[in-house]
C-alpha positions in Angstrom: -1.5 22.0 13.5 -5.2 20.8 14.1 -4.1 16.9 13.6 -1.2 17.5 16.2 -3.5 19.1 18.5 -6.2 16.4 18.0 -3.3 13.9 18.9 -2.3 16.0 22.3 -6.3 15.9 23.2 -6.1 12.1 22.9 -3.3 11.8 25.2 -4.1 14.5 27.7 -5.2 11.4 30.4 -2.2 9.7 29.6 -4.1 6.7 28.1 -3.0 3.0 27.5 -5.3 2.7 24.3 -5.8 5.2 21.6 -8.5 5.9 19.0 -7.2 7.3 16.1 -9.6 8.0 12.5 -7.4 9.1 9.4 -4.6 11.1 11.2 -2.4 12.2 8.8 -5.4 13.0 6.5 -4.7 16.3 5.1 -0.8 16.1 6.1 2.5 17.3 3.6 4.9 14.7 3.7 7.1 16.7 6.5 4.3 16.8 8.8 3.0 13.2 8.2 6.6 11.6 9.1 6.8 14.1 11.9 3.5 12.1 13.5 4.7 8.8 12.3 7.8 9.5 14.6 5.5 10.6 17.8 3.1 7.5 17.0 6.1 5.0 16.6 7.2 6.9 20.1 3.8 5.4 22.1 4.4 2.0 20.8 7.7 2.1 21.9 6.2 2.9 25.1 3.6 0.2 25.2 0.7 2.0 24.5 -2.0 0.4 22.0 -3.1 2.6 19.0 -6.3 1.7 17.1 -5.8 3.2 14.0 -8.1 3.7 10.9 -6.5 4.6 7.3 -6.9 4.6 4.1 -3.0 4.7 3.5 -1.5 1.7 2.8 1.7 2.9 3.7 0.9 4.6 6.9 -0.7 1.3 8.0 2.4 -0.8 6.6 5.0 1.3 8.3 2.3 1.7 11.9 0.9 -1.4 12.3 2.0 -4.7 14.3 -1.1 -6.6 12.9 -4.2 -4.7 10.8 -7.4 -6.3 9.1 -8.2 -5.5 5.7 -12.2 -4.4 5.7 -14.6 -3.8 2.4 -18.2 -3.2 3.1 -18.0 -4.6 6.4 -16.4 -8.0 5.4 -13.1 -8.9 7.3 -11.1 -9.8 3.7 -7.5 -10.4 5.7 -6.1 -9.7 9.1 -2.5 -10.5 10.7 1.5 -8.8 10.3 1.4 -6.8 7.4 4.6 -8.1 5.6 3.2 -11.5 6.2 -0.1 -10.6 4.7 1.7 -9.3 1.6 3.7 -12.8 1.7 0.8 -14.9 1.9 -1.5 -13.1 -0.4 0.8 -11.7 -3.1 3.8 -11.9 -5.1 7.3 -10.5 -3.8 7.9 -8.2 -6.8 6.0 -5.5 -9.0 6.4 -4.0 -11.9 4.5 -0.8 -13.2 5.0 -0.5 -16.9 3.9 2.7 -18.3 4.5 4.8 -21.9 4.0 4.4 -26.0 2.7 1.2 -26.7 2.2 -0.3 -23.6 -0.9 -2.1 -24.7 0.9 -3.8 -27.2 3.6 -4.9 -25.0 1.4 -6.2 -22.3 -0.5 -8.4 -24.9 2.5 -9.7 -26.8 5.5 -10.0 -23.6 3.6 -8.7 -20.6 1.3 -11.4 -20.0 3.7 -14.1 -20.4 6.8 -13.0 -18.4 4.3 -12.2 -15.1 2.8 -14.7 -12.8 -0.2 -12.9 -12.9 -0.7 -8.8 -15.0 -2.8 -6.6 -15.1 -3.7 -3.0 -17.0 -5.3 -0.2 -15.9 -5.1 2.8 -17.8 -2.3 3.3 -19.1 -0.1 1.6 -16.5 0.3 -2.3 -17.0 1.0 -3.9 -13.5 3.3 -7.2 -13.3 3.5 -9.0 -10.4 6.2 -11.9 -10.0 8.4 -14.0 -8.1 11.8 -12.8 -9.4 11.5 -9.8 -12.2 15.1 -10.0 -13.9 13.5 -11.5 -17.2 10.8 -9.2 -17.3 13.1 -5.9 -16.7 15.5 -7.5 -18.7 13.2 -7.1 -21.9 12.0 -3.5 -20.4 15.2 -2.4 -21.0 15.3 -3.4 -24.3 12.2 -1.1 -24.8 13.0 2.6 -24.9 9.5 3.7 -25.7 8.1 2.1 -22.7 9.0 3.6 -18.9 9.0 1.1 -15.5 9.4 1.1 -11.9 10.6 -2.1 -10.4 9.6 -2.0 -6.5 8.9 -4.6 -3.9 4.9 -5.5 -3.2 3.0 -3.7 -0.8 0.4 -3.1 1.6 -1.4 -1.4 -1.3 -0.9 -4.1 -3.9 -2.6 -6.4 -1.2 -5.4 -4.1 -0.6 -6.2 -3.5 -4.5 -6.0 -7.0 -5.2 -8.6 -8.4 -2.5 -10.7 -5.2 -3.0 -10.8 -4.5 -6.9 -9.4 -1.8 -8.7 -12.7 -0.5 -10.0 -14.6 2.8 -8.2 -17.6 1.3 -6.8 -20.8 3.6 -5.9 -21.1 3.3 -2.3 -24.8 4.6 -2.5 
């Protein structure tokens, strides 16, 4: 309620360009698609929404062009899909489960134009995945999700994966 009522605030004046910091911070997944629709609903009608996020997704599904910012620094700006084009393979695979680390070591590695562990989740990124879900699948002990790269995948790979100390 207070993140709809901060949005009816912001367009009390009937504005051409709005501010917005975070707003679906705090949201359940109803309420978030719910302002998704109104914001989608003022780009439709030509306003201009300056939005801040930390949500990948939000920002992928919102955005006509975004920058990418750490500490300051500019790292990427332009159309998100062709950000993620430019900047990253088409196609992920998380890889998680017994024996994971053994897997990315011995097939991992190899089948994926560029891997990465973390955890316990091994992260594949390639140009087509068939060969490396192909051997997945011969792999009971080990669970994957095969999904398209993202705004998030971009972000993670020009910032770091690593919690920094902001202090």
């Amino acid at each position: 309620m207070k993140r709809r009522l901060v949005l009816a605030r912001a367009l009390v004046n009937d504005p051409e360009l709005i501010f917005l910091d975070e707003p679906t911070t705090g949201l359940d997944p109803q309420a978030r698609h719910l302002m998704w629709e109104k914001l989608r609903l003022l780009l439709r009608e030509g306003r201009t929404i300056l939005l801040t996020t930390h949500f990948m997704d939000e920002a992928e599904r919102l955005c006509d062009r975004l920058a990418i910012i750490d500490h300051g620094r500019m790292l990427a700006q332009g159309a998100p899909h062709a950000l993620i084009a430019e900047h990253i393979e088409p196609e992920v695979v998380e890889v998680y489960g017994e024996g994971v680390e053994d897997w990315f070591a011995s097939r991992g590695k190899a089948l994926s134009a560029r891997a990465e562990i973390h955890g316990e989740t091994a992260f594949c990124y390639l140009q087509d995945a068939e060969a490396l879900v192909a051997n997945l699948k011969a792999r009971p002990s080990l669970r994957f999700l095969h999904r398209r790269a993202n705004l998030e995948d971009l972000f993670l790979k020009l910032t770091g994966r690593e919690m920094r100390d902001d202090a």
